[in-house]
C-alpha positions in Angstrom: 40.1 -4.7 4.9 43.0 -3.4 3.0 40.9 -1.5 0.7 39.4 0.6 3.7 42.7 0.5 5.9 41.5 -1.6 8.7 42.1 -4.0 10.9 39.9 -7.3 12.5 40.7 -5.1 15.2 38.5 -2.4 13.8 40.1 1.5 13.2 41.9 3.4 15.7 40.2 6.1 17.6 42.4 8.5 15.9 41.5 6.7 12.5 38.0 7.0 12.9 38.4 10.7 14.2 40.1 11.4 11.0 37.6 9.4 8.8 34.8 11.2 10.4 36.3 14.5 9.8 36.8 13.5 6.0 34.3 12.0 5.5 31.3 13.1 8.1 29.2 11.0 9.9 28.1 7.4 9.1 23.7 8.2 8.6 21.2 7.7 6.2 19.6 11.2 5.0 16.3 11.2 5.7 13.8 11.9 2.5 11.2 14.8 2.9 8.0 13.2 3.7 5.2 13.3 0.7 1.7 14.0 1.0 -0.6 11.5 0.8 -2.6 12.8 -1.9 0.6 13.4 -4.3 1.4 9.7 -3.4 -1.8 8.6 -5.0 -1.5 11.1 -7.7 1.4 10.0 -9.2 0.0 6.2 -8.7 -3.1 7.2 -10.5 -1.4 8.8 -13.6 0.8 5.4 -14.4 -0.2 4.9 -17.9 -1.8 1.7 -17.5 -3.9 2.9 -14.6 -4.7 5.1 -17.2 -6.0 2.7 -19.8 -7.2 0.2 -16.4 -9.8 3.3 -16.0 -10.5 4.0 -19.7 -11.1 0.5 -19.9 -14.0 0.6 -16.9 -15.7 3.5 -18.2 -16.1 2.0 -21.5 -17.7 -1.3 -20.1 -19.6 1.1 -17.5 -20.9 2.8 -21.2 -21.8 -0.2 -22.6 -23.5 -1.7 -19.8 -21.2 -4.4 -18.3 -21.5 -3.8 -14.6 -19.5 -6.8 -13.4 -16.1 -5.7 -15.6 -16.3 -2.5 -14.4 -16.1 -3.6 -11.1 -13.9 -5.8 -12.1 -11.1 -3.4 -13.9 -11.8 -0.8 -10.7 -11.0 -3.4 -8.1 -7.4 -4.5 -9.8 -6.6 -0.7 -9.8 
């Protein structure tokens, strides 16, 4: 409480006029909303996701049907 200049009491109205012209308003900025389709790109392009789908296409190539479902159901 001595660090911010208060009281149990709380601030003054004329404190917390003054605090909210220094310092503006006591909020949370809100982010900009992403697409949902850049969401799962940038999840996609992790590199072990990467290597996770490598991985299922090789056993897909050499004709191991359960592991590639396997490796494509844990990504």
């Amino acid at each position: 409480m001595q660090r911010l200049e208060a009281t149990a009491k709380g601030l003054s109205t004329a404190d917390a006029q003054q605090r909210l012209a220094n310092y503006g308003p006591n909020t949370v900025p809100e982010r900009e909303s992403r697409a949902l389709w850049r969401i799962l790109l940038q999840q996609v392009s992790d590199f072990m996701i990467i290597v996770l789908l490598v991985a299922a296409l090789i056993s897909g190539f050499v004709g191991e049907p359960q592991d590639t479902i396997a490796i494509l159901v844990m990504v």
